[in-house]
N, C-alpha and C positions, 0 to 999 in steps of 0.2 A: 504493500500500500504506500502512494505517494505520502509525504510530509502535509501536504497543503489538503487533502483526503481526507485526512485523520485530523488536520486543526478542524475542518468542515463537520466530520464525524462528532468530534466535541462536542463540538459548540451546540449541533441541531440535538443531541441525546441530552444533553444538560438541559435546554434549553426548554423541554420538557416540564422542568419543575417550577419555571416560573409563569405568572398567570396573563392570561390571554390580553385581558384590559387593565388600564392601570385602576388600584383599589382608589377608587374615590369615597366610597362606604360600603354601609352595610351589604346591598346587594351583591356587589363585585364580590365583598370579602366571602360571602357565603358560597359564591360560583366558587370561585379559585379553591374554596375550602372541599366542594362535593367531587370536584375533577382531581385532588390532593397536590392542588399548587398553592405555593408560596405566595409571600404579600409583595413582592417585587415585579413590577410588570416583566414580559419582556423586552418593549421598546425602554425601562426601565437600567434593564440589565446591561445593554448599549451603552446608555449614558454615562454610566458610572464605570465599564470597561473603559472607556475611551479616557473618563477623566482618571481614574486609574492610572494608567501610561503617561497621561501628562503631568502630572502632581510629580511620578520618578524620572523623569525627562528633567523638569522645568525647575526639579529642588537643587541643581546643583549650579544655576542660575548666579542667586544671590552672594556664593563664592569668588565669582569672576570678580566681583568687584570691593567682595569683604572677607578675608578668611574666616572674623571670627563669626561668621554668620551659618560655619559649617552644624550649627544646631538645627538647621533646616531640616538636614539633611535627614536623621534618627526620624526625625516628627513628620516626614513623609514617606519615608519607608512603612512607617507604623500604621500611616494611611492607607499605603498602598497594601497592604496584608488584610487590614479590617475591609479592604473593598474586592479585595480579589476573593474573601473567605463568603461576600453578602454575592457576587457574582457567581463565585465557582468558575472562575476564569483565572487561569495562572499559567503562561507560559513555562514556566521552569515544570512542573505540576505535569502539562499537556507532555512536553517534552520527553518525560520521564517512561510516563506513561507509553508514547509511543514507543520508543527504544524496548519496552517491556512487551507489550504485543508483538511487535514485529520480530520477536527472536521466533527463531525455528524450535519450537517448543510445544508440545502438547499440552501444556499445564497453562503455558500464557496463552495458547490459542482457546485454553476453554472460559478464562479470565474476559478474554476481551468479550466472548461470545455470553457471558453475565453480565460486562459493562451495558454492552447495545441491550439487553433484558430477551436477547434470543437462545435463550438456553432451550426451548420446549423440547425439539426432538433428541437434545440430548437426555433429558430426564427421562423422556418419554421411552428410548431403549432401557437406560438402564433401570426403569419402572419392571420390562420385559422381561428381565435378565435376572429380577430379584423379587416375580411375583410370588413366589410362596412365602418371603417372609414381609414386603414391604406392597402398600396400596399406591405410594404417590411419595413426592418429595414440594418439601413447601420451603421459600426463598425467605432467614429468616435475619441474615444480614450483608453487608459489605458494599460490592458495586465498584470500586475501582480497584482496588490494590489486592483486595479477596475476595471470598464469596465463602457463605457460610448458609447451609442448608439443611433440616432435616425429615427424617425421613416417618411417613407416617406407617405405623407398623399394625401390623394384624395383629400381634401379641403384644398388650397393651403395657404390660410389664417392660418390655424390650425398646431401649432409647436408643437412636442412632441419630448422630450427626456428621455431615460431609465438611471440611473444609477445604476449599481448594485458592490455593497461595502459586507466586510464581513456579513455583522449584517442588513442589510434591504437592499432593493431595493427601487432607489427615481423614480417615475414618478413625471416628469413636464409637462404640459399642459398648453400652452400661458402665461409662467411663473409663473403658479400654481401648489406649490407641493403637490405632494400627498406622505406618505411614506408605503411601506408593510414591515411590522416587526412582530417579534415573532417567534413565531415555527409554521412551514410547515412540513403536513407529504411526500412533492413531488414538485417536478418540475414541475410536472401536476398542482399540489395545484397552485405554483407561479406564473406560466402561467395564469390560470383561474383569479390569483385575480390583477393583472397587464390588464388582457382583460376588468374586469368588469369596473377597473377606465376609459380606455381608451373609452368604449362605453357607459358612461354613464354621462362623464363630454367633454362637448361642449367648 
């Protein structure tokens, strides 16, 4: 995937969470609230991206012509974090991020396939693979860096949770870890060895 792809990719999956119109009151706030958006518009989220960039541009201004004016400097940076955190817009963030998807990895390709929120037909096999002890998997945290999931079981006794991180995938079983690590030639592969722990450890 190109670099300019993936800032695109960002920016429209993020952009999800902020709400359609800007909150003037109560009615907006209620909309935004039933669709599970924030109180930040999107043409919102624009604005303060844009002023974002120039607050850390334009703070090292007041130096050309004062040194000791470099206190600018801390007290826009500090802007710049409190605005990038109300955004979710952070090139250093984005960057990282892609470098992480785009390795040749099973574990980052299942990562990014939880960021975009298109995991179905992966749960959906290994739903297949693990019906005698498990009915379904429900998404119960993470979104960019992890994904954290668990599994709803026919033996109500029986807790399993998935974690899946760059570099392995944790099953837990009644607070027993199990980790899959190494190199996978497949998502097929991953699936398979996530099913065998689950149907073979009680």
């Amino acid at each position: 995937m190109q670099r300019k792809d993936f800032y695109i990719e960002y920016y429209n999956r993020t952009n999800r969470f902020f709400s359609d119109k800007i909150i003037w009151g109560k009615k907006e706030r209620e909309e935004a609230w039933r669709k599970g958006q924030g109180l930040t518009s999107k043409f919102g989220r624009k604005i303060f991206i844009i002023f974002q960039y120039l607050i850390l541009l334009l703070c090292w201004i007041p130096m050309c012509f004062e040194r000791e004016l470099w206190v600018a400097i801390p007290i826009a940076i500090l802007c710049f974090l409190l605005q990038s955190y109300i955004t979710d817009f952070s090139i250093l963030k984005i960057e990282f991020l892609y470098l992480t998807y785009c390795k040749n990895s099973v574990y980052c390709s299942v990562l990014h396939d939880i960021f975009l929120g298109s995991y179905a037909e992966f749960f959906d096999q290994l739903t297949r693979y693990t019906k005698k002890e498990v009915t379904g998997y429900i998404f119960i945290g993470g979104g960019k860096f992890y994904g954290k999931f668990r599994a709803v079981c026919r033996n109500k006794t029986k807790r399993i949770v998935l974690k899946f991180q760059t570099n392995c995938t944790i099953v837990i079983i009644n607070k027993k870890k199990f980790v899959v690590k190494g190199v996978l030639t497949s998502k097929e592969h991953l699936i398979s060895e996530i099913a065998n722990i689950i149907n073979t450890n009680q």
